[in-house]
C-alpha positions as CSV (number, residue, x, y, z in Angstrom):
1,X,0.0,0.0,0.0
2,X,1.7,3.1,-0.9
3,X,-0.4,5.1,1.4
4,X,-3.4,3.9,4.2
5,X,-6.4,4.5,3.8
6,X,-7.1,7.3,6.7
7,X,-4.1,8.2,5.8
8,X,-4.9,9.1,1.9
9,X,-7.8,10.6,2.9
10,X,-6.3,13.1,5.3
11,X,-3.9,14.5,3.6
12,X,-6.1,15.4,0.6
13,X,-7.9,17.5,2.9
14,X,-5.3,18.8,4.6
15,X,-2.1,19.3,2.0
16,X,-1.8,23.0,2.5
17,X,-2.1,22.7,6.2
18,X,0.7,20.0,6.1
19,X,3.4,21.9,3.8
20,X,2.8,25.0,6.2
21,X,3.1,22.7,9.4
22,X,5.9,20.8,8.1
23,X,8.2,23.8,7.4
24,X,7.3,25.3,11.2
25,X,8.2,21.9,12.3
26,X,11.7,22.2,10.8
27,X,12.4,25.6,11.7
28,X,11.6,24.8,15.3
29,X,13.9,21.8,15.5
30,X,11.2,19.2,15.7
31,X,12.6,15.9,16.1
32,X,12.2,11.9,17.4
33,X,10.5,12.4,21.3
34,X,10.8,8.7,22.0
35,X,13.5,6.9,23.9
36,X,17.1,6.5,22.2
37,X,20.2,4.6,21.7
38,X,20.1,1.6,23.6
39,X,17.4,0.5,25.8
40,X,15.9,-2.2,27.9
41,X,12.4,-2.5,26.4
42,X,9.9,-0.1,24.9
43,X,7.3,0.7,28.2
44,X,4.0,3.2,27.8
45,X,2.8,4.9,30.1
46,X,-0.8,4.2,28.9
47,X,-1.6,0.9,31.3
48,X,-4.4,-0.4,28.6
49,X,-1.8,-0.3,25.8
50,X,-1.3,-3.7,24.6
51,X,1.9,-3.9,22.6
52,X,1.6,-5.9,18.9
53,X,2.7,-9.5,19.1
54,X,5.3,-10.7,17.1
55,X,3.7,-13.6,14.9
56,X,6.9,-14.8,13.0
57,X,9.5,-16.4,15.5
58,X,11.9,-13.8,17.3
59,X,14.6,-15.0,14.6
60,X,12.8,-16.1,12.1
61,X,13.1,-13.6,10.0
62,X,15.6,-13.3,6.4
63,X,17.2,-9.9,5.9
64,X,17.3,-8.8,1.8
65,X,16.4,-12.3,0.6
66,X,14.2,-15.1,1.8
67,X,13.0,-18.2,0.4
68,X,9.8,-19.9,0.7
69,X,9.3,-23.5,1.3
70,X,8.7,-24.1,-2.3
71,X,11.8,-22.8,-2.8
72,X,10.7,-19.0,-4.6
73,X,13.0,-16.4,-3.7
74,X,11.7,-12.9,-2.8
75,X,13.4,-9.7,-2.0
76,X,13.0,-6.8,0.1
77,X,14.3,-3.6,-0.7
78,X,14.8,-0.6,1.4
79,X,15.6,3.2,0.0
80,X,18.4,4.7,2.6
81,X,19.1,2.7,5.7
82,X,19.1,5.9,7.9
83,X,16.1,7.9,7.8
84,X,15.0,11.3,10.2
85,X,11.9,11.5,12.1
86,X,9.2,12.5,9.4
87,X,11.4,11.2,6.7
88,X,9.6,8.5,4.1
89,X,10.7,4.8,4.9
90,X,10.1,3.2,1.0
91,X,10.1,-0.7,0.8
92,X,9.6,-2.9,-1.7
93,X,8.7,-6.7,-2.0
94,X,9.3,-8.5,-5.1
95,X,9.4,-12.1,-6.2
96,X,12.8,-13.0,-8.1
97,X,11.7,-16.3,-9.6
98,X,10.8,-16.9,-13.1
99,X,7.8,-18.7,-14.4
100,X,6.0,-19.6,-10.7
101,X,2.6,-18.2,-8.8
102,X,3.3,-17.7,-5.5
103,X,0.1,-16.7,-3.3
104,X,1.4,-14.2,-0.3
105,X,-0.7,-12.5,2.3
106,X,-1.9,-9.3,2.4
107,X,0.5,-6.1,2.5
108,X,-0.8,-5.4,6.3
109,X,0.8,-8.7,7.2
110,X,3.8,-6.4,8.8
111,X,6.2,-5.4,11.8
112,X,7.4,-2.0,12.6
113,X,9.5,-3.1,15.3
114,X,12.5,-1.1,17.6
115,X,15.7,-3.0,18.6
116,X,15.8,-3.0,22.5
117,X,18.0,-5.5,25.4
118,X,15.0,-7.8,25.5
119,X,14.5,-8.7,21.9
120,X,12.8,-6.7,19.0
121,X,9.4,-5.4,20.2
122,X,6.9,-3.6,17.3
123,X,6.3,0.2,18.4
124,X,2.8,-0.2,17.9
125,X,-0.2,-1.4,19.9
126,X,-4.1,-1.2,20.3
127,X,-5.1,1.8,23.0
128,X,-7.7,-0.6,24.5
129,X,-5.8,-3.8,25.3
130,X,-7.8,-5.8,22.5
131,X,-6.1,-8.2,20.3
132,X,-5.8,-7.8,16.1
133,X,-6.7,-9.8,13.6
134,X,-5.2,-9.2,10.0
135,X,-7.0,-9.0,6.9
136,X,-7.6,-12.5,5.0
137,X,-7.2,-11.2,1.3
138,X,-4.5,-12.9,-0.4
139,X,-2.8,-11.9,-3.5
140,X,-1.1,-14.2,-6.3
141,X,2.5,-13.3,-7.5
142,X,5.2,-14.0,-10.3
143,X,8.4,-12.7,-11.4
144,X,8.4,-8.7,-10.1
145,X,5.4,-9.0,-8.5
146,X,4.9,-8.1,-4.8
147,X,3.6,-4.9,-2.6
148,X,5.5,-1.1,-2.3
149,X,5.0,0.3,1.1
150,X,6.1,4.5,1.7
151,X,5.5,5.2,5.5
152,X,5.8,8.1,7.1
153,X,8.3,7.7,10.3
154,X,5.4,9.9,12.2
155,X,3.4,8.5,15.1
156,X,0.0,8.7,13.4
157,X,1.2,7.4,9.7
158,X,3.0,4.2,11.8
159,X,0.2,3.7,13.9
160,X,-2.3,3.7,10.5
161,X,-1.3,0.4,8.8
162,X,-3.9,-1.8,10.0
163,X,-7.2,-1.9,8.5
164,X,-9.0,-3.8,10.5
165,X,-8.1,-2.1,13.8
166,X,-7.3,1.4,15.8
167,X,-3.8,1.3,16.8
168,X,-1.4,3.6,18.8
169,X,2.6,4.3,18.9
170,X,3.7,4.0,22.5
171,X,6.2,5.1,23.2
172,X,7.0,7.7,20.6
173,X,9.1,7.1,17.8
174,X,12.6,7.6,19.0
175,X,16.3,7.6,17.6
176,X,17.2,4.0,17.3
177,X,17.6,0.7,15.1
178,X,14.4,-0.5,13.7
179,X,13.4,-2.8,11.3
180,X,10.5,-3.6,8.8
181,X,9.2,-6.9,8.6
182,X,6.5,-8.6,6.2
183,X,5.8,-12.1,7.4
184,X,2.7,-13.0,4.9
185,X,5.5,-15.2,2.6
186,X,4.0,-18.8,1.8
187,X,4.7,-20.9,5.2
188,X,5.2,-17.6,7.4
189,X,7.8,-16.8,6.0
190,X,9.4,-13.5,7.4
191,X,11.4,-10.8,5.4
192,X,12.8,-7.6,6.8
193,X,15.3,-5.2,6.5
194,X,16.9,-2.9,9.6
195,X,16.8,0.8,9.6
196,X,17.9,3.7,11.7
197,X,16.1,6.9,12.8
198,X,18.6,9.3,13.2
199,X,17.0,12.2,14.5
């Protein structure tokens, strides 16, 4: 999805508002307001948060390439591997094989996830404590095909990539390694690739 949904929708209504906004932002140094460097775990203060499970195995996922357990090889693709708070983070899937259908899973099957002491844990999280489910729509693939994702390293644009439910960035985003994950491969398969937000 190059953009979501609420997402598209807002920011036809609101471009000019944006552009204005955005160059006040600059000028006044706006930046990351979530924890950096190195930390223990990601904790918000919000005690109905419920953080996003992982649903791929804590290593489970390939970095660049992955293969699937018919053996097609796909590849994820990153633009920059440093990127500043409001900055665009462009991915894209693609399937490398020749002459094969491969089914995958819907491009909301993914992690937005912050490197901490106790494992990778996804920034976002539902506001209410209720659990997700993911949309069931599958889509059928061959040589180039796949999904392009353009996400806004903003609270709001990170916490709108779910369609089915309402979900919330806690803590903010904050200077730090990162990584995007899709894990809707054939067999759960997991691809990612590991960013930084510099500031």
């Amino acid at each position: 999805m190059t953009l979501s949904r609420r997402a598209l929708l807002s920011s036809v209504g609101t471009a000019g508002t944006i552009a204005v906004a955005g160059c006040l932002d600059f000028a006044a140094g706006e930046g990351p307001q979530g924890p950096s460097g190195e930390i223990d775990e990601l904790s918000c203060d919000d005690d109905s948060f419920r953080r996003l499970d992982q649903r791929f195995p804590e290593d489970g996922a390939s970095y660049v390439s992955a293969y699937t357990a018919d053996d097609v090889r796909f590849e994820l693709a990153l633009q920059g591997a440093e990127k500043t708070y409001g900055s665009d983070l462009r991915v894209v899937l693609r399937c490398l094989d020749q002459d094969v259908d491969a089914e995958i899973a819907s491009d909301e099957h993914i992690a937005v996830q912050r490197r901490t002491a106790s494992g990778w844990q996804d920034v976002r999280g539902t506001p209410d404590g209720s659990e997700v489910t993911y949309p069931e729509t599958t889509k059928v693939v061959n040589s180039g095909g796949g999904y392009t994702w353009s996400l806004t390293l903003r609270e709001e644009a990170v916490a709108d990539t779910l369609s089915t439910a309402d979900l919330k960035v806690c803590p903010a985003l904050g200077a730090g390694t990162h990584r995007f994950v899709y894990w809707g491969l054939p067999g759960d398969v997991a691809i990612g690739r590991q960013f930084e937000i510099i500031g």
